[in-house]
C-alpha positions as CSV (number, residue, x, y, z in Angstrom):
1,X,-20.6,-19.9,25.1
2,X,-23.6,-18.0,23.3
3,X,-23.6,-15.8,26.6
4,X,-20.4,-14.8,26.6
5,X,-20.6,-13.8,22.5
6,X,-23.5,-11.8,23.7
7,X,-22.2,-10.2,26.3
8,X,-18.9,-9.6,24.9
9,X,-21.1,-7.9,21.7
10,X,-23.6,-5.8,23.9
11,X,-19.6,-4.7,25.8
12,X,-18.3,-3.3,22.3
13,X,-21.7,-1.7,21.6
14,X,-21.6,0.2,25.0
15,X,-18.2,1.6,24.3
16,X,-19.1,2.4,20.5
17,X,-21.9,4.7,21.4
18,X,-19.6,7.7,22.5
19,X,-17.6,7.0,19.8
20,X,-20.6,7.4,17.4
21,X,-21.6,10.6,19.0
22,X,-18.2,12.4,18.8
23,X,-17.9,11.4,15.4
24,X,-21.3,12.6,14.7
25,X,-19.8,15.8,16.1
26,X,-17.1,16.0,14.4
27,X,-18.9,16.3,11.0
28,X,-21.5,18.5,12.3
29,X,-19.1,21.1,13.4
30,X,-16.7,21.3,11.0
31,X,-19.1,21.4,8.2
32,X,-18.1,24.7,7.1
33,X,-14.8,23.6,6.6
34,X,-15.6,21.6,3.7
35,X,-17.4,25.0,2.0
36,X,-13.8,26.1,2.4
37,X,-12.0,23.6,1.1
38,X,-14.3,23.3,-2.1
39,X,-14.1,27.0,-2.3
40,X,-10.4,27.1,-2.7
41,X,-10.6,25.2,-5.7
42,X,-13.6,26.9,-7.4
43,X,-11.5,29.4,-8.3
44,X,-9.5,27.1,-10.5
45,X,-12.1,25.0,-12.1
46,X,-14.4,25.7,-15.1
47,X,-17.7,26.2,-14.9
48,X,-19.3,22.6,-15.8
49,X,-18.0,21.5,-12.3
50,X,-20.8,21.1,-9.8
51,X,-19.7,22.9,-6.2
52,X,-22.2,20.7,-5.0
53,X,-20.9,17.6,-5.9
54,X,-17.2,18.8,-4.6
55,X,-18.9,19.7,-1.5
56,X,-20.8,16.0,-1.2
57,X,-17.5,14.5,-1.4
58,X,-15.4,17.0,0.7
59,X,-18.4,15.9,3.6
60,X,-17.3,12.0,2.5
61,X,-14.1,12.8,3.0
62,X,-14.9,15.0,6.6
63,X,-17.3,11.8,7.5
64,X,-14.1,9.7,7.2
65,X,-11.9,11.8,9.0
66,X,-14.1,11.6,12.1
67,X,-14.6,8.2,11.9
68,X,-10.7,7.5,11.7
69,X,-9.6,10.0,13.6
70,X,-7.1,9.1,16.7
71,X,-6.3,11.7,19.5
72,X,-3.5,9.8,20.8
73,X,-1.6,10.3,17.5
74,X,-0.7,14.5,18.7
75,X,-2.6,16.2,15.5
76,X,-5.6,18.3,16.1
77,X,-8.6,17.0,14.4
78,X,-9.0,20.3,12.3
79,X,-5.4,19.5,10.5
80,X,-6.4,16.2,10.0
81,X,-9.8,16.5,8.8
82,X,-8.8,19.3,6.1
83,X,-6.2,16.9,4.4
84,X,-9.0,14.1,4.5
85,X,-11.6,16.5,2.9
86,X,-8.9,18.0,-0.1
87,X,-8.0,14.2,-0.6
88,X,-11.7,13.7,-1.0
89,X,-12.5,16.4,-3.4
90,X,-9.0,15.8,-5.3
91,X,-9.8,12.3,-6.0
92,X,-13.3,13.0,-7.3
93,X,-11.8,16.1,-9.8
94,X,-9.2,13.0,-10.8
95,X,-11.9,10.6,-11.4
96,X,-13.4,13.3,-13.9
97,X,-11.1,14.0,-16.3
98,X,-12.2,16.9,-17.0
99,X,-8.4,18.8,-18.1
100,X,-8.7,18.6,-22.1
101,X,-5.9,17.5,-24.1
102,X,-5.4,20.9,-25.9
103,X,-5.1,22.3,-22.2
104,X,-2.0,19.1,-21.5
105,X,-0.6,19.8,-24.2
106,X,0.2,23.6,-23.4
107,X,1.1,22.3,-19.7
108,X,4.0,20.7,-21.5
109,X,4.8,23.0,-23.7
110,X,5.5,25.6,-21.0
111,X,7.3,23.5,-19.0
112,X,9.5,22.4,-21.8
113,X,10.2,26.0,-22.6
114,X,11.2,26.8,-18.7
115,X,13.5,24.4,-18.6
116,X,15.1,25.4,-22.1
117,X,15.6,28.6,-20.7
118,X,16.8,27.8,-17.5
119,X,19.6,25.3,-19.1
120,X,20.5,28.1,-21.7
121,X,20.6,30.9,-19.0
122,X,21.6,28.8,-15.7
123,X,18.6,30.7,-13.8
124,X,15.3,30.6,-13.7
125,X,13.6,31.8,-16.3
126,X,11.7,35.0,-16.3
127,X,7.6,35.1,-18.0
128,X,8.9,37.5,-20.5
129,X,11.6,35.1,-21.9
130,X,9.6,32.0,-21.7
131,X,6.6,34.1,-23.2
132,X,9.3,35.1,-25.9
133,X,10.7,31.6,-26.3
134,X,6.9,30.4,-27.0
135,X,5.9,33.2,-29.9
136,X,3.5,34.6,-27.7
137,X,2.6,37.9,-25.4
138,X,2.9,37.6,-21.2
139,X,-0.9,38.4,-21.5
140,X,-1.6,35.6,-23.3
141,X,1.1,33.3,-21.1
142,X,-0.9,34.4,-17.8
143,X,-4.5,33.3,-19.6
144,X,-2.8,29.7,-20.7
145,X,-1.5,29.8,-16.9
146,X,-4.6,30.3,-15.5
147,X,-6.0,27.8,-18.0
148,X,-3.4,24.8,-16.4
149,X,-4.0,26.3,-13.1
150,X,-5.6,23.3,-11.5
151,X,-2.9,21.1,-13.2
152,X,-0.4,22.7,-11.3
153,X,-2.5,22.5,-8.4
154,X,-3.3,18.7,-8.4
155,X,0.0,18.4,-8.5
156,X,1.1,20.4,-5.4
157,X,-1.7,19.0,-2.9
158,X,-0.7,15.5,-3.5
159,X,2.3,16.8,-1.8
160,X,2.7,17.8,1.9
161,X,3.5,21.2,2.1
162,X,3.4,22.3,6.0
163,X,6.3,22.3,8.4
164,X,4.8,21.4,11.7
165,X,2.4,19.4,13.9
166,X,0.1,21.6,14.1
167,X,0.1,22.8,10.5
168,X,-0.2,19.8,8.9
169,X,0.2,15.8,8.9
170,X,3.6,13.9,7.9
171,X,2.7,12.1,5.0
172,X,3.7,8.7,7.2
173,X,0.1,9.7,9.0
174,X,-2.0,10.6,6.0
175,X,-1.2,7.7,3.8
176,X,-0.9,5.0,6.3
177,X,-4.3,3.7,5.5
178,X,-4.1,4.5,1.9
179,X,-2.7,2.8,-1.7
180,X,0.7,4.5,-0.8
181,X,1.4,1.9,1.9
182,X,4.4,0.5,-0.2
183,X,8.1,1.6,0.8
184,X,8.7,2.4,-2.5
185,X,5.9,4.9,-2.9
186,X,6.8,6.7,0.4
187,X,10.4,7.0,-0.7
188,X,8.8,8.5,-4.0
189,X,6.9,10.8,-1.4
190,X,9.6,11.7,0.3
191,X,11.8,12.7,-2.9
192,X,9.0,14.6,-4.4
193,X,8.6,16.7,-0.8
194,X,12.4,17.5,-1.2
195,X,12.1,18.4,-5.2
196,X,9.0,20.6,-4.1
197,X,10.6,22.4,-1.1
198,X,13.9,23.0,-3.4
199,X,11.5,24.6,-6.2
200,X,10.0,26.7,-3.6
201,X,12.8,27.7,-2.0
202,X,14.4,29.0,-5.7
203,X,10.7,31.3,-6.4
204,X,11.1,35.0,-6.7
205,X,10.0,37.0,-3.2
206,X,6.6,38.1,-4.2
207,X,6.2,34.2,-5.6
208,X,7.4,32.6,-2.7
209,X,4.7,34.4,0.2
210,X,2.0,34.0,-2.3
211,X,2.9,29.9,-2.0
212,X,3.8,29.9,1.7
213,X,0.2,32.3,2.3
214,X,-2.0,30.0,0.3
215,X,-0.4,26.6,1.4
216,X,0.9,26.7,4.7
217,X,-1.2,29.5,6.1
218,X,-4.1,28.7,3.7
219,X,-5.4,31.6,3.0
220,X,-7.7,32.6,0.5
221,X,-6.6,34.8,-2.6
222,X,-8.1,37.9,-1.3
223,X,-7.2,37.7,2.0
224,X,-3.4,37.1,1.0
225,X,-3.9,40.6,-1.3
226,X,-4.8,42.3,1.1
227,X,-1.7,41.3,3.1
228,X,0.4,42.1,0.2
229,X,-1.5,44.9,-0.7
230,X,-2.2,43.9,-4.3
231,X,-4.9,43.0,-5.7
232,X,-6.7,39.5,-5.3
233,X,-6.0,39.0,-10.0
234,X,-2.1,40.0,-9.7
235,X,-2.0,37.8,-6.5
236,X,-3.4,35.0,-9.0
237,X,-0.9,36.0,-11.4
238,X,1.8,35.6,-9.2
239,X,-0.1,32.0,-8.0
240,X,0.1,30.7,-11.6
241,X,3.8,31.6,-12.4
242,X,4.7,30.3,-9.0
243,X,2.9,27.2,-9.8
244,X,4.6,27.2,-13.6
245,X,8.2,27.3,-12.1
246,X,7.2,24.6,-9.6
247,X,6.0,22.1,-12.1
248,X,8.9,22.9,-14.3
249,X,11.7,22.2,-11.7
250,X,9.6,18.8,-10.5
251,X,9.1,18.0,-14.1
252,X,12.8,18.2,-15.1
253,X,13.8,14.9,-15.5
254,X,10.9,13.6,-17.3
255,X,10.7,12.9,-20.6
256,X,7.9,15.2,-22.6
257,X,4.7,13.4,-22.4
258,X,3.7,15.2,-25.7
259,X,4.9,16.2,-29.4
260,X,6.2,19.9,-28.9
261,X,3.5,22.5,-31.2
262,X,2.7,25.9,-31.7
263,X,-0.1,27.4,-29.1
């Protein structure tokens, strides 16, 4: 009996080897894939955020991915591995904290103005009227934007964005192996997906490439500018209002999480 245990053990270590070695590939060449990742969201974050601790969990997350990764399943390892490494480096910013309260509490106040507009006009609102609607300037609404950036952006990459195969993952194949195993959290998934593809589908032109550019194509600010011939800080202009009217439509139905005040 103790022979076959050892055999049977000294089987499974023969056929883990390879394993071991492509996974060990895996992470060695995609590498630079988690300095792109973690450079996508520098761009958003303040300054106290270490890149280097982002990048040490974008490689957990990359380290994951090659360890879990499963050719049969018709997804190239690059698509998989990037939502593996953003899951990594999102749940490390979550862990943080690090959005202050004054910062929430302007998130909700725009979004509670966008939606006052949009009921009053039956359209979506433009950044002069909800600037107007605040008290404030559009100079000053595009600096509290691009203060609640990475809000906005938390929210949209727990959601699926791509449209294919080889763009992406269904969310099904992501989460699997995650806490959103429940049926009741995928159909929460799968409502939010349709909320967010709505909300997209209603941005203004200029809005709506940005989005598809950075998400589904994901390209970097400067390299969508200088597909749209603009440059890279009206392309992050038209990034945070995207992102504003986003929020607002998925935030609809919720009741405000905070007192409304002055900014």
């Amino acid at each position: 009996m103790q022979t076959h245990v050892a055999t049977k053990k000294m089987t499974q270590r023969k056929h883990s080897i390879p394993n071991i070695e492509k996974r060990d590939k895996f992470v060695m060449d995609y590498l630079p894939l988690v300095k792109y990742v973690v450079g996508k969201f520098m761009i958003y974050l303040p300054s106290h955020i270490d890149q280097e601790d982002l990048i040490e969990s974008g490689i957990l997350g990359l380290i994951e991915a090659a360890g879990r990764f499963k050719e049969d399943k018709n997804v190239k390892f690059k698509t998989y591995a990037f939502h593996r490494i953003r899951g990594a480096v999102l749940d490390y910013l979550r862990l943080q904290d690090w959005v202050p309260r004054s910062v929430r509490e302007k998130d909700n106040l725009i979004k509670e103005a966008y939606n006052t507009l949009e009921q009053k006009f039956s359209r979506t609102p433009q950044p002069e009227e909800i600037a107007e609607e605040l008290g404030i300037s559009c100079s000053e609404l595009d600096k509290i934007l691009a203060d609640i950036g990475m809000c906005s952006l938390l929210y949209i990459e727990d959601i699926n964005l791509g449209n294919d195969d080889d763009s992406r993952i269904k969310a099904n194949e992501i989460l699997k192996d995650n806490k959103y195993t429940e049926p009741l959290n995928a159909l929460e998934l799968m409502e939010e997906q349709e909320i967010l593809e709505r909300a997209i589908t209603n941005l203004r032109p200029n809005e709506k490439l940005v989005i598809t550019l950075y998400y589904y194509e994901d390209m970097l600010l400067r390299e969508i500018a200088e597909v749209m011939n603009l440059s890279e800080s009206r392309v992050s202009q038209l990034h945070h209002r995207a992102l504003m009217s986003i929020r607002a439509k998925a935030n609809k139905s919720k009741a405000p999480q905070e007192v409304k005040t002055s900014i």
